[in-house]
C-alpha positions as CSV (number, residue, x, y, z in Angstrom):
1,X,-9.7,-42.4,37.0
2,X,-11.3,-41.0,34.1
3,X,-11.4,-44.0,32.4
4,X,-13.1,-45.5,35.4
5,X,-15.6,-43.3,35.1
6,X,-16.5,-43.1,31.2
7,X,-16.9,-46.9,32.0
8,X,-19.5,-46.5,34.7
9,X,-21.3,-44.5,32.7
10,X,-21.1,-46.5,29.8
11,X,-22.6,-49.3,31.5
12,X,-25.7,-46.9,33.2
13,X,-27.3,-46.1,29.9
14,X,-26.6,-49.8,28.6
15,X,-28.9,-51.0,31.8
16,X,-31.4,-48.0,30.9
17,X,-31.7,-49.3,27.1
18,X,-31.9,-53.1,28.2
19,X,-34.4,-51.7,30.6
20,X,-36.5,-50.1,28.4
21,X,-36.2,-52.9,25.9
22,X,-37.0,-55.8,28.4
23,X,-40.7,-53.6,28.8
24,X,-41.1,-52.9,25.5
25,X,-40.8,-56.3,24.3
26,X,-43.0,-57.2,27.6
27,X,-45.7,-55.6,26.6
28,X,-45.7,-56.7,23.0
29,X,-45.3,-60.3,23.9
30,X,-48.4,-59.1,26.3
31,X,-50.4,-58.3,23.1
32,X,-49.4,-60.6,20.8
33,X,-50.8,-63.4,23.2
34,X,-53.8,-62.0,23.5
35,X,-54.2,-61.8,19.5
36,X,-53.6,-65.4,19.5
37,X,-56.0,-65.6,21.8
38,X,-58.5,-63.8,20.3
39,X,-57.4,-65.5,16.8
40,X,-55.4,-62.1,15.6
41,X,-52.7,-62.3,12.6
42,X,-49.6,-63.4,15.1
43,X,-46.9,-63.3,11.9
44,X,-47.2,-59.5,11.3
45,X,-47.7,-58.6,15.0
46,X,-44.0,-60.4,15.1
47,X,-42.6,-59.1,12.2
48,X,-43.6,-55.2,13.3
49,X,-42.5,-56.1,16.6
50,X,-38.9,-57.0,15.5
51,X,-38.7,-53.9,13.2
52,X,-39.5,-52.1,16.0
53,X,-36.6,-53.2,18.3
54,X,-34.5,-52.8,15.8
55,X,-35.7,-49.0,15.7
56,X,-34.9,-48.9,19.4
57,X,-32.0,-50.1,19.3
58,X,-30.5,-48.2,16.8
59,X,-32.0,-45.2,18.7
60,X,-30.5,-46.5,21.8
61,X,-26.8,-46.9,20.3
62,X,-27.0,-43.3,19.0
63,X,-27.9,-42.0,22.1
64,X,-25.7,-43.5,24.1
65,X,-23.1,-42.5,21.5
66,X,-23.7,-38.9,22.2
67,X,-23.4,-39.8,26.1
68,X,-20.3,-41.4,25.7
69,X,-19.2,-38.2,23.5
70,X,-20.4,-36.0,26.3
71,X,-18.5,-37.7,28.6
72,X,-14.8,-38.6,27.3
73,X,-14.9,-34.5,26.6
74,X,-16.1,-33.7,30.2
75,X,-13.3,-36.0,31.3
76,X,-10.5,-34.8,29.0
77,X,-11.5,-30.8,30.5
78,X,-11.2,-31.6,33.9
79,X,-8.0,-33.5,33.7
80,X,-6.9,-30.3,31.9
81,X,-7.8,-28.1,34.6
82,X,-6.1,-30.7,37.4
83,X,-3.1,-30.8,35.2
84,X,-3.0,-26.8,35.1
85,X,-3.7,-26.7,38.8
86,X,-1.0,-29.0,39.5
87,X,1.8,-27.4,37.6
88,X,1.1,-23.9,39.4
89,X,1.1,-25.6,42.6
90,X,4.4,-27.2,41.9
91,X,6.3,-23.6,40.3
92,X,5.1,-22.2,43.7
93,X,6.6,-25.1,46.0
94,X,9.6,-24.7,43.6
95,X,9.8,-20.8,44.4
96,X,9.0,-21.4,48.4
97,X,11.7,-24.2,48.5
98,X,14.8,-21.5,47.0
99,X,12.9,-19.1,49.6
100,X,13.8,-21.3,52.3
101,X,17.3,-22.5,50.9
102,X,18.1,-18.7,51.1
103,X,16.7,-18.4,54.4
104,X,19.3,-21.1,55.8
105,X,21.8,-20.0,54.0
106,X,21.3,-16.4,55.8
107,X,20.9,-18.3,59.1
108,X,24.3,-20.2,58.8
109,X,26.1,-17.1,58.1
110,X,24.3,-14.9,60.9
111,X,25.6,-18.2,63.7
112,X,29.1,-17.8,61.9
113,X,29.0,-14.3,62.4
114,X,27.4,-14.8,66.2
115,X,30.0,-17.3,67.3
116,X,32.8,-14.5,66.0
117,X,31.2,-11.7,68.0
118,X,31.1,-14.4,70.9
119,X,34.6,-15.3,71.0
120,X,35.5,-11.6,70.6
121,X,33.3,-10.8,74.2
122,X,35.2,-13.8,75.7
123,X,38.3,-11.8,75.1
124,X,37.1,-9.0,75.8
125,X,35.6,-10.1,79.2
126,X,38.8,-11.8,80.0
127,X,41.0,-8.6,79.4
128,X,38.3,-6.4,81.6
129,X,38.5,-9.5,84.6
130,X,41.8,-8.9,84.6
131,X,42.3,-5.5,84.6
132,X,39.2,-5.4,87.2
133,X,42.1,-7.6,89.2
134,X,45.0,-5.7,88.6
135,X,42.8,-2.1,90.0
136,X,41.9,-4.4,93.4
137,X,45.3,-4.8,94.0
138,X,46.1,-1.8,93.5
139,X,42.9,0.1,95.4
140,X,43.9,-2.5,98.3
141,X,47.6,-1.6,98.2
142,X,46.6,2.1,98.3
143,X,44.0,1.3,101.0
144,X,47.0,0.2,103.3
145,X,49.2,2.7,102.8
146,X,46.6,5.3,103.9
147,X,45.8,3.3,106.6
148,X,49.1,3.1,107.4
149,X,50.3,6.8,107.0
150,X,46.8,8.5,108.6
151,X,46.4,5.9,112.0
152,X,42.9,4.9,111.3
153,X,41.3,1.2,110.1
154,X,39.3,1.3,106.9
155,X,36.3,1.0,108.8
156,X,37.1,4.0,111.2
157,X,37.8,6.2,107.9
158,X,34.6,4.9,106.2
159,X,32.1,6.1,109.2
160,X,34.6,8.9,109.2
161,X,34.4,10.1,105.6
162,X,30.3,9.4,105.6
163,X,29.5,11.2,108.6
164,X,31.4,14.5,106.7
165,X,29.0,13.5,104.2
166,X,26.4,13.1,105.9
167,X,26.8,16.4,107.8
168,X,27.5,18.5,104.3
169,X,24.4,16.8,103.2
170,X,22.3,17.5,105.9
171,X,23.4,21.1,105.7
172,X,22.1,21.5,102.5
173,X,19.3,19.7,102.9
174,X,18.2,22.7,105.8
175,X,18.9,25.2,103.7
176,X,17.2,24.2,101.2
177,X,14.1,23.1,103.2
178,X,14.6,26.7,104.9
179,X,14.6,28.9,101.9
180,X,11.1,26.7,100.0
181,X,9.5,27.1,103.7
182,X,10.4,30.5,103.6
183,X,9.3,31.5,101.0
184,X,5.9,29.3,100.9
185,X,5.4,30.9,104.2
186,X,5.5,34.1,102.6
187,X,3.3,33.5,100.1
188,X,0.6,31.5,102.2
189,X,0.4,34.2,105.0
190,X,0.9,37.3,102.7
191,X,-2.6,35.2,100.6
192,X,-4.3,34.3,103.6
193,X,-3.3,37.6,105.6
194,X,-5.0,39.5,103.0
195,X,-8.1,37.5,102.7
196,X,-8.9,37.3,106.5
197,X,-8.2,40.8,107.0
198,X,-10.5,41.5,103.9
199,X,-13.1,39.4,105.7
200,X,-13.0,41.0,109.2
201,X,-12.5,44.7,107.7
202,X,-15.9,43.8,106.4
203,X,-17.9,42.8,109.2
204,X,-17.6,43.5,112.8
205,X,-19.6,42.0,115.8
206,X,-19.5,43.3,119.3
207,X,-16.2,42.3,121.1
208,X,-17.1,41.5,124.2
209,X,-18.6,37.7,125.6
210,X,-22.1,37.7,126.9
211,X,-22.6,37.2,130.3
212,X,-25.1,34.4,131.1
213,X,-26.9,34.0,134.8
214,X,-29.7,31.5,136.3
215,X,-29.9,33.9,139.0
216,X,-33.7,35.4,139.2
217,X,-34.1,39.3,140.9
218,X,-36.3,39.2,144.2
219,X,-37.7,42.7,145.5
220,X,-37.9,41.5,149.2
221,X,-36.9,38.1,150.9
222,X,-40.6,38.1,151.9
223,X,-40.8,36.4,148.3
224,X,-39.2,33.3,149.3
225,X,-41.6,32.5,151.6
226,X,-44.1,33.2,149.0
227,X,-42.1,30.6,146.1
228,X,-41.5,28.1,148.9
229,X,-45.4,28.1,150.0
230,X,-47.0,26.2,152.2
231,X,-44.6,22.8,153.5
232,X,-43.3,23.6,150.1
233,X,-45.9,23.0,148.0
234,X,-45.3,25.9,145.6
235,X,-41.5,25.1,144.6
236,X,-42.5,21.6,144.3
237,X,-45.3,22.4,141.9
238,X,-42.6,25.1,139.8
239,X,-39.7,22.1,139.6
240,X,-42.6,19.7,138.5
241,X,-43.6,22.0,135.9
242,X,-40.6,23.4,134.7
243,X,-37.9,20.3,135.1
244,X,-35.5,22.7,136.9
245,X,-34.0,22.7,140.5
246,X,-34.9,26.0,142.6
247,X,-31.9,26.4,145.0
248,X,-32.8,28.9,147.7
249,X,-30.0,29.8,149.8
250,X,-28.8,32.3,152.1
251,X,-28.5,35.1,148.6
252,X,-30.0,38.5,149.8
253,X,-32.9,39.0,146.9
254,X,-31.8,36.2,144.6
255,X,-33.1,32.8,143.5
256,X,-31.0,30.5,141.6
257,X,-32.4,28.4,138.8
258,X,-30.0,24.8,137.6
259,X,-30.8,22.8,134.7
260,X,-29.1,21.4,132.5
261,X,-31.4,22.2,129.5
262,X,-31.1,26.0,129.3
263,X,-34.1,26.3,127.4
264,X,-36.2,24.8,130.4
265,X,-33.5,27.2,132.0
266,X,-34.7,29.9,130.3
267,X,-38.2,28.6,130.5
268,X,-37.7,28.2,134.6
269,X,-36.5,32.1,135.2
270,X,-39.4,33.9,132.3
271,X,-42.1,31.8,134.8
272,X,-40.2,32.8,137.9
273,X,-40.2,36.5,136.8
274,X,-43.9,36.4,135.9
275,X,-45.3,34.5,139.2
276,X,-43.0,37.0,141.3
277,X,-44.6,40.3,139.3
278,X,-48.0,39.0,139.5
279,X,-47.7,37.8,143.1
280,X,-50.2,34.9,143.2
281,X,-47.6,31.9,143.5
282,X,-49.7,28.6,144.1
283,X,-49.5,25.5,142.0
284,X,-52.7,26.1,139.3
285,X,-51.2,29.6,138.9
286,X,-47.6,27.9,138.6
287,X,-48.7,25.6,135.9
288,X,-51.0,28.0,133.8
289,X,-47.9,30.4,133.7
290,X,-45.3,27.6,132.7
291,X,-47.4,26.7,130.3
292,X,-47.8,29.8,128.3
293,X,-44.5,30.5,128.8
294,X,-43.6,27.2,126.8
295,X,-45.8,27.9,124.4
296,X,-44.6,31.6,123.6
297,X,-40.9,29.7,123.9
298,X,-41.5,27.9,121.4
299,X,-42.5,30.5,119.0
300,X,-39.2,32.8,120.4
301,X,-36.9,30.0,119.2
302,X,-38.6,29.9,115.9
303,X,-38.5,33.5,115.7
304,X,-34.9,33.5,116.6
305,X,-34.2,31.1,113.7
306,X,-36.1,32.7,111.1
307,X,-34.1,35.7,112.4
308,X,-31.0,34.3,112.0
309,X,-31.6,32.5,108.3
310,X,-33.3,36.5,107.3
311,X,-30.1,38.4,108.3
312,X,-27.7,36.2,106.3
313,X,-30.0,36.2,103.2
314,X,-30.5,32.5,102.6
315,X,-33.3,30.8,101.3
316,X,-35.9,29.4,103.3
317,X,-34.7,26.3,105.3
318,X,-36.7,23.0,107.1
319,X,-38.6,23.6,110.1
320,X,-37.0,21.2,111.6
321,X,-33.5,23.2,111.4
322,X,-35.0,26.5,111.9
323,X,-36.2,25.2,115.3
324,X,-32.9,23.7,116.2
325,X,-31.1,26.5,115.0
326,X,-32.9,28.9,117.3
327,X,-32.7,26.8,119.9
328,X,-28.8,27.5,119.9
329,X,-29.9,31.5,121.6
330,X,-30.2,29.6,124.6
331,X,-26.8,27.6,124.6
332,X,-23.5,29.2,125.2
333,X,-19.7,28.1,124.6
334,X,-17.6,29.5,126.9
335,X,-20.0,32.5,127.8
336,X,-20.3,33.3,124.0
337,X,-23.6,32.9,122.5
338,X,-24.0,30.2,120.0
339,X,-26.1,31.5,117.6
340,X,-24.5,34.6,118.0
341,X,-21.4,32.9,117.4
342,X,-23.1,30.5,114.4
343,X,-23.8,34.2,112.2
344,X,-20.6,35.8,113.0
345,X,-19.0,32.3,111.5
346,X,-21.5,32.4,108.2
347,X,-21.0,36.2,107.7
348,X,-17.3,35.3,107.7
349,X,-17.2,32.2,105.7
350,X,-19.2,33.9,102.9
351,X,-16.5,36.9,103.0
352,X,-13.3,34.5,102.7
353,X,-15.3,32.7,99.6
354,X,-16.3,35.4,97.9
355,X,-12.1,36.3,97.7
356,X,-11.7,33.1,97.0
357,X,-14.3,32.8,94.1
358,X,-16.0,30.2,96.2
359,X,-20.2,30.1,96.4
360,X,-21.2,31.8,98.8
361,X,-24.7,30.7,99.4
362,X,-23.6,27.4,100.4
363,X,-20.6,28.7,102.3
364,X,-22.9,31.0,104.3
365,X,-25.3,27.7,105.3
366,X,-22.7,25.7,106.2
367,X,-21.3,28.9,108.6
368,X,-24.6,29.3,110.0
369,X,-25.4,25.4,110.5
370,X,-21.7,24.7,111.8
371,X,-22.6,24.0,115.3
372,X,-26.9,23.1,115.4
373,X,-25.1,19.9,116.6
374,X,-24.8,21.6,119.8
375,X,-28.5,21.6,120.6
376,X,-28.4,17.9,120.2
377,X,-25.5,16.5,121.9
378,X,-27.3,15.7,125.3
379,X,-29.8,13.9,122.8
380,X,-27.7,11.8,120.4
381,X,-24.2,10.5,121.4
382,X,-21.5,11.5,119.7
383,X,-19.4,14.9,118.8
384,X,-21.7,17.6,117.7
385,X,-19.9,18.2,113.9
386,X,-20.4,14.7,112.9
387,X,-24.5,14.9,114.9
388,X,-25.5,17.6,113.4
389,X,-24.2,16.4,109.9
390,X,-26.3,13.4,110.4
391,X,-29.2,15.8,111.3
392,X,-29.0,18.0,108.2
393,X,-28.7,14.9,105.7
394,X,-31.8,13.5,107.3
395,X,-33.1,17.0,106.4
396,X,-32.7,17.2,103.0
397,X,-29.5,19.5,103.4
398,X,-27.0,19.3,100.0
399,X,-23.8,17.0,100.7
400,X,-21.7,19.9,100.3
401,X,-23.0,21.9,103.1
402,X,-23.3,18.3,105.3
403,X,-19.9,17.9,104.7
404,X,-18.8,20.8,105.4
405,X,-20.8,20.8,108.9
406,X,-19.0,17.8,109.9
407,X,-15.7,18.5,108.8
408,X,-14.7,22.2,110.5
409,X,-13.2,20.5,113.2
410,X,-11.2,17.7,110.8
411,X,-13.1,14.7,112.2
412,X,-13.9,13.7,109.1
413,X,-12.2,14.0,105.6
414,X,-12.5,16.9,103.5
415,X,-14.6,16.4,100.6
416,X,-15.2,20.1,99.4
417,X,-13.4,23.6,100.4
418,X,-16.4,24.4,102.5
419,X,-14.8,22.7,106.1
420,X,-11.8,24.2,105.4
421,X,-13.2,27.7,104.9
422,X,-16.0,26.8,108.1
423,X,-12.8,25.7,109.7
424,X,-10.9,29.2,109.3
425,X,-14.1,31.3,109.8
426,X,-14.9,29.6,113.2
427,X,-11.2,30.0,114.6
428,X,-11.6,33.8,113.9
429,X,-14.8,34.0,115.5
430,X,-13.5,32.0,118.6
431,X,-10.1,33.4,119.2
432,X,-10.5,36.9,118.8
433,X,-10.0,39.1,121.7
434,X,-13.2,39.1,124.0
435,X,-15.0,36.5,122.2
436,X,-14.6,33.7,125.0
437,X,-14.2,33.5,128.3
438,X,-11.7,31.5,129.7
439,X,-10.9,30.0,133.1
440,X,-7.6,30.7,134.9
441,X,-6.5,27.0,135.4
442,X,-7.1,26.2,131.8
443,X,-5.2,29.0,130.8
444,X,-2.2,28.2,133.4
445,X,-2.6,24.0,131.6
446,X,-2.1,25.8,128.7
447,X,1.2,27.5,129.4
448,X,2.6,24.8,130.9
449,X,1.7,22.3,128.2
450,X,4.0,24.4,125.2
451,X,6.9,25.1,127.9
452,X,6.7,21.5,128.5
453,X,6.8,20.2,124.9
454,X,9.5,22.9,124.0
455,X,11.5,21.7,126.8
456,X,11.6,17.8,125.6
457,X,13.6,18.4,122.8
458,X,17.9,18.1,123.0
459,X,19.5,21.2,123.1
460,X,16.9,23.2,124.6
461,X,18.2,25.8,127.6
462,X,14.8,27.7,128.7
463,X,11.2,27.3,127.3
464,X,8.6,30.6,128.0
465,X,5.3,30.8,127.1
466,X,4.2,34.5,125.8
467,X,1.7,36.4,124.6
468,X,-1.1,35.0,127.1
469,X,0.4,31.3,124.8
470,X,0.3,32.6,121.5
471,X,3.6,32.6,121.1
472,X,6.8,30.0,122.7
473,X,10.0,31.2,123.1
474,X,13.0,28.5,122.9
475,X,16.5,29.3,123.8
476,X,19.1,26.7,122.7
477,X,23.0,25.9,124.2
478,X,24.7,26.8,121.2
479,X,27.3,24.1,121.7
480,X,24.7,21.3,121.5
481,X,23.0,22.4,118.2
482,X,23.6,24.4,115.0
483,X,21.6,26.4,112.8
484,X,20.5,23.9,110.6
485,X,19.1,21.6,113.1
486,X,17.7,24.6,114.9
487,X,15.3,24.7,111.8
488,X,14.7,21.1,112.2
489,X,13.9,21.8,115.8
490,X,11.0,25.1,115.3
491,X,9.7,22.5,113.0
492,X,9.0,19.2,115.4
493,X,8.0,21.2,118.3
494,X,5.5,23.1,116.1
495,X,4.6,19.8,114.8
496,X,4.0,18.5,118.3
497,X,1.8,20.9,119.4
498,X,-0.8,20.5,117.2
499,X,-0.6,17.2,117.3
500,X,-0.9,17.1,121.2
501,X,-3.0,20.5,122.0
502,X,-5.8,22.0,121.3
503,X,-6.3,25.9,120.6
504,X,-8.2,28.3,118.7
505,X,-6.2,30.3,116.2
506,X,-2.3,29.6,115.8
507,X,0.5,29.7,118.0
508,X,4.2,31.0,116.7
509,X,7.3,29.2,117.7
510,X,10.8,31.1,118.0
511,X,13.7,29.3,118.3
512,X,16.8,31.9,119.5
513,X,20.2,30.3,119.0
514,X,22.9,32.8,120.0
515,X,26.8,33.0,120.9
516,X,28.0,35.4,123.3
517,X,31.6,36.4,124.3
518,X,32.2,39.0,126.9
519,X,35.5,40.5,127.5
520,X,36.2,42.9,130.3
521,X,39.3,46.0,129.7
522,X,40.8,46.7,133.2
């Protein structure tokens, strides 16, 4: 290869000097014919011109002398280098190949030592199948002479045996789930005990309901005539103006006032009072009355808000709210005044989350905005925690607080502590003693609902609702259930009832199981 290469250059700079020489001697034969032409000496011009290739020549075979030099040692240096390059190359294919013979060699004793661990197993695995064998036989053998000496199949004795253990288990199971219920109990109702009664201690609202009436006073039944007018021209004019039905009946001194609004209610009887103290009742009078009555309505139910948002020390709020918060004065739940009821929940919920390290700000707002669903539910379909929630966001109210709003009565999942504590504060409000009023049927529905549910459990003798149904009493046959699933039982009627009822405040099941033997000495 290097050889082939010295040649071809070799034979380059012999075609560069026959290349120069071919022009040299081109241009010279060039001149020389024109001296002859022009009569010139044409002997010396030859003679020079032969001494002077001769020159070249020379200069030419020195040159490419050197070149050839130049070249054999350029060729001799790299076919050092490659020779070098090829000897380290093979030493480290020489080292890579006793590597790999050592490798194998490890590899062939490793399978030799494989296939002796292997044959070992085999025997082992053998000896193990065979004593596995010889303990059937003998667990069968054994098996048959139980069943033989007790009476009983191996099936009979198998339910046997796992309904004892099922039974012990299930024992200690109850006790177990009756002493961590315990003594959560305790814990939870000794935590929340103290924080409610820390909460009512510290405020206290009037205890009795408020007593709501459409009925409007007359000083004489001369008056009637006067409200009726003329073919009834008045009473027309008053129900035009005021949306309301006037009933007039056979009442000594009364007139009753329905609507279902009550602020055009309310709106109705302050126009009623008015026309009857003035006593010019005809239709212009009518409807200049109603409408100054409206308008001072209006301001009284944004009074009554402002009022409401000043005593509980909250921040200015939307107009919007304020309005529909006062327009809760006018709207009762079970004779108990809503807004009423809507402060006496905030003051409450601000309480339990100041013990509980909770804002109270926000607590407060969503007590006090709890139920300003309430004075849109004959507006907007739907249940008034999840309405009003929908109000206050439009509003501009935090999430928190909305959240809150439409969670106290677990529609909607809890994303914040604020429902829960809402929740708690308007139980406390609702359920204690004169707050609502309540009819005698639903009471009676409500007895009869927890005696019912008590008495559709097995085991139950008598079921009696106490404590005007905060309380159910359960009396069990004592040979039907024991004292474990007695626990079991307190728990699933518990769980029943609130599942299936609803109640403000809690009710307390007592399960009584009991043996009695009586003995008479004649």
């Amino acid at each position: 290869m290097l050889f082939a290469e010295l040649v071809i250059a070799m034979n380059l700079v012999g075609a560069w000097l026959l290349g120069c020489l071919t022009g040299f001697l081109f241009f010279r034969w060039r001149a020389s014919a024109e001296r002859r032409a022009s009569g010139v000496e044409e002997r010396s011009v030859l003679e020079e011109a032969r001494r002077e290739v001769d020159s070249i020549l020379r200069e030419a075979r020195i040159v490419a002398g050197e070149q050839s030099m130049k070249l054999r040692d350029q060729a001799e240096e790299s076919s050092r280098a490659r020779r070098a390059e090829l000897d380290s190359v093979e030493e480290r294919v020489s080292q890579r190949e006793a590597l790999i013979n050592q490798q194998i060699e490890g590899l062939v004793r490793q399978e030799q030592s494989l296939a002796r661990h292997q044959a070992e197993l085999e025997r082992q695995s053998e000896a193990l199948a065979n004593e596995r064998k010889t303990v059937l036989d003998l667990a069968t053998e054994r098996r048959l002479q139980l069943e033989r000496s007790s009476g009983m199949t191996h099936e009979e004795a198998k339910a046997a045996f796992l309904k004892e253990v099922e039974e012990e288990t299930l024992e200690d199971a109850n006790k177990l789930v009756c002493r961590v219920v315990r003594d959560a109990k305790a814990r939870a109702e000794d935590q929340a005990r103290r924080i409610v009664g820390i909460a009512i201690q510290r405020y206290a609202s009037e205890h009795t309901f408020e007593t709501t009436t459409t009925t409007v006073a007359l000083q004489g039944e001369d008056n009637k005539g006067r409200i009726i007018g003329r073919e009834g021209r008045n009473i027309r004019a008053f129900e035009a103006a005021t949306g309301v039905t006037v009933l007039i009946d056979d009442t000594p001194n009364a007139v009753v006032l329905s609507a279902f609004d009550p602020v055009r209610r309310e709106i109705a009887r302050e126009s009623m009072h008015r026309l009857i103290l003035d006593g010019r009742i005809h239709p212009a009078r009518i409807e200049e009355v109603v409408a100054k009555v409206k308008e001072e309505m209006d301001e009284t139910i944004m009074r009554a808000g402002e009022s409401a948002v000043f005593k509980l020390g909250l921040a200015p709020m939307n107009p919007a709210i304020v309005q529909l918060l006062g327009r809760l004065r006018f709207r009762h739940s079970f004779s108990q005044n809503i807004l009423d009821h809507s402060i006496e929940v905030a003051h409450l919920t601000g309480l339990i989350a100041a013990e509980l390290g909770v804002e109270v700000a926000p607590a407060k707002k969503a007590g006090l905005l709890h139920d300003i669903g309430k004075a849109l539910t004959h507006e907007v379909e739907g249940s008034h925690a999840v309405v009003g929630a929908e109000f206050l966001k439009r509003h501009g109210v935090p999430d928190d607080v909305v959240n809150g709003v439409a969670a106290h009565h677990d529609e909607v999942p809890h994303t914040t502590i604020l429902g829960i504590l809402v929740s708690a504060a308007d139980a406390i409000s609702a359920s204690r003693p004169g707050a609502r009023s309540e009819s005698m049927t639903t009471y009676l529905k409500r007895l009869e609902n927890l005696e019912r549910i008590g008495a559709d459990f097995h085991g139950v003798q008598q079921c009696f609702a106490v404590q005007a149904g905060r309380e159910l009493r359960i009396f069990l046959k004592p040979s039907e259930v024991t004292d474990q699933q007695a626990v079991a039982l307190a728990r699933g009627v518990a769980r029943r009832i609130e599942d299936e009822l609803q109640y403000p405040g809690q009710i307390r099941v007592t399960v009584v199981r009991e043996t009695r033997f009586v003995e008479f000495a004649k």
